[in-house]
N, C-alpha and C positions, 0 to 999 in steps of 0.2 A: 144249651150251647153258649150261649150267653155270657153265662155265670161262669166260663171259662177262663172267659177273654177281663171279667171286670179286677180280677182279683191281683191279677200282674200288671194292669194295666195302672192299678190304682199304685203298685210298688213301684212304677215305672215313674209315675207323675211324681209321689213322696222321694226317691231319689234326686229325681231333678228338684225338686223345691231344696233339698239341702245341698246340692249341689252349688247352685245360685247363690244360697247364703254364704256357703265356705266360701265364693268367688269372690264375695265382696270384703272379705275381713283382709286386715293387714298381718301377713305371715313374721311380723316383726311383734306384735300383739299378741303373742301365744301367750293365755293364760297360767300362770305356775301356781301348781296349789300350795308352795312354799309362802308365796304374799300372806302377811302378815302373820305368820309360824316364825321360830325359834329357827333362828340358822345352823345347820347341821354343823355340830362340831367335831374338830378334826386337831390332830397336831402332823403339822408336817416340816419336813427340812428344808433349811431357806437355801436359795438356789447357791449364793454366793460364799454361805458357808455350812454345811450339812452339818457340822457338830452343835450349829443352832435352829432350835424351831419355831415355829409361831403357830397358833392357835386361834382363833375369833374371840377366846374367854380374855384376851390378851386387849382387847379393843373394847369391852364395856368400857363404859359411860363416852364414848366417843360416836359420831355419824362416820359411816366409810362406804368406802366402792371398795367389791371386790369384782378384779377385772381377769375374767377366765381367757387365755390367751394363748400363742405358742407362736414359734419362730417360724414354721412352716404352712404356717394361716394368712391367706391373701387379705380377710378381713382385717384382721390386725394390723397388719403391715398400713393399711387405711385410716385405722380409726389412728394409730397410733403420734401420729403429729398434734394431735389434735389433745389427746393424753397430754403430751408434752405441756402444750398449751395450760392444759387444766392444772396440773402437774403447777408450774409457774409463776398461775393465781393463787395457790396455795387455798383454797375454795372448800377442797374436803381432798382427807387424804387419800390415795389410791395405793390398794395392798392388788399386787399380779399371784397369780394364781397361774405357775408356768404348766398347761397341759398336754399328757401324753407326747412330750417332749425327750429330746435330749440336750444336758445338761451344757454342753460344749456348744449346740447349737445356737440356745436359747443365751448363754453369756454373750456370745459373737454379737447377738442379733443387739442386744442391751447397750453393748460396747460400740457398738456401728450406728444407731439409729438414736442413742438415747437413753435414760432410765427416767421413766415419769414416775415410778411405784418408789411409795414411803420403804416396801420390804417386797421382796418376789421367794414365792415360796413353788418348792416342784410337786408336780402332783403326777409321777411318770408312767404309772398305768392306769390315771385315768378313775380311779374307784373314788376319792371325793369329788369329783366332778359329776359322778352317777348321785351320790347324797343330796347336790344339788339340781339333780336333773340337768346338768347341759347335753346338750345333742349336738351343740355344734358351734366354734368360738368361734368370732370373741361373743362370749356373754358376759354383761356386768350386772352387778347385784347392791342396790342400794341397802344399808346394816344399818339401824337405830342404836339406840344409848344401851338401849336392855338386850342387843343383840337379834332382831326381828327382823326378815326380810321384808322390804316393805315396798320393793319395786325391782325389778328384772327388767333388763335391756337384752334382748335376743338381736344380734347382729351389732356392727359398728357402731361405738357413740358419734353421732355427728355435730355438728354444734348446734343443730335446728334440735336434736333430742336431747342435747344438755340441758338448754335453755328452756323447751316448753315443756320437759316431763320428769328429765332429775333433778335440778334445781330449783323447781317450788318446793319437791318433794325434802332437797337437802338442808332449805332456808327454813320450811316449816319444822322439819326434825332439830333443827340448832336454836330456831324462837325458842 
């Protein structure tokens, strides 16, 4: 009768231990098992003129952000001043990745708020954004010389996560 109660109870306890664990981690920390892998290549049409495209092969031997984003993303809308900002310092360049968007929306939003991106390219149903794994913008993507992802920001860059997590990261890739 015993031997009943130990077997669920023991699943019951192992549940809650990882429970506890997921509770403590930061949901902005999701590991991507693209870190330090070849960034998926793609060619797509630039938003502002779709007879041209761009590509990542287009950015060897350069450090870059690729900033996954869209007009109708409250995150974005957030992070995006701050882009501006970075944008400014001329620091590293910033290629947009306009997602699951519309094209007329996404100009508006560029023309009203700003364009911090060296190029914004459309990505409008969403399938290189799957290549890259996003679940959900703004994610950005630090790119090395040889094309490597080498760090992923899940949610708005803030300038507390430029400063202490992409920018060692973008100073040590240009040393």
């Amino acid at each position: 009768m015993k031997a009943k109660f130990v077997i669920p109870l023991a699943i019951f306890i192992g549940m809650l231990v990882f429970l506890a664990i997921g509770l403590t981690k930061d949901p902005h920390e999701v590991p991507s098992p693209l870190i330090d892998k070849p960034a998926p290549d793609f060619r797509l049409n630039q938003l502002d003129n779709p007879a041209q495209s761009f590509s990542p092969a287009d950015m060897r031997g350069k450090v870059w952000l690729l900033n996954v984003w869209a007009s109708w993303c409250s995150g974005c809308q957030q992070e995006h001043p701050y882009l501006m900002d970075i944008a400014g310092k001329k620091v590293v360049p910033i290629y947009g990745m306009d997602y699951k968007d519309q094209v007329m929306d996404a100009m508006q939003t560029l023309n009203r708020a700003g364009n911090p991106y060296t190029l914004v390219f459309s990505d409008p149903k969403g399938l290189t954004g799957i290549d890259y794994g996003v679940y959900g913008v703004p994610e950005t993507f630090v790119i090395d010389k040889q094309g490597v992802i080498r760090y992923k920001q899940i949610g708005p860059i803030t300038p507390e996560a430029f400063e202490t997590k992409l920018m060692p990261i973008i100073r040590k890739l240009n040393g």
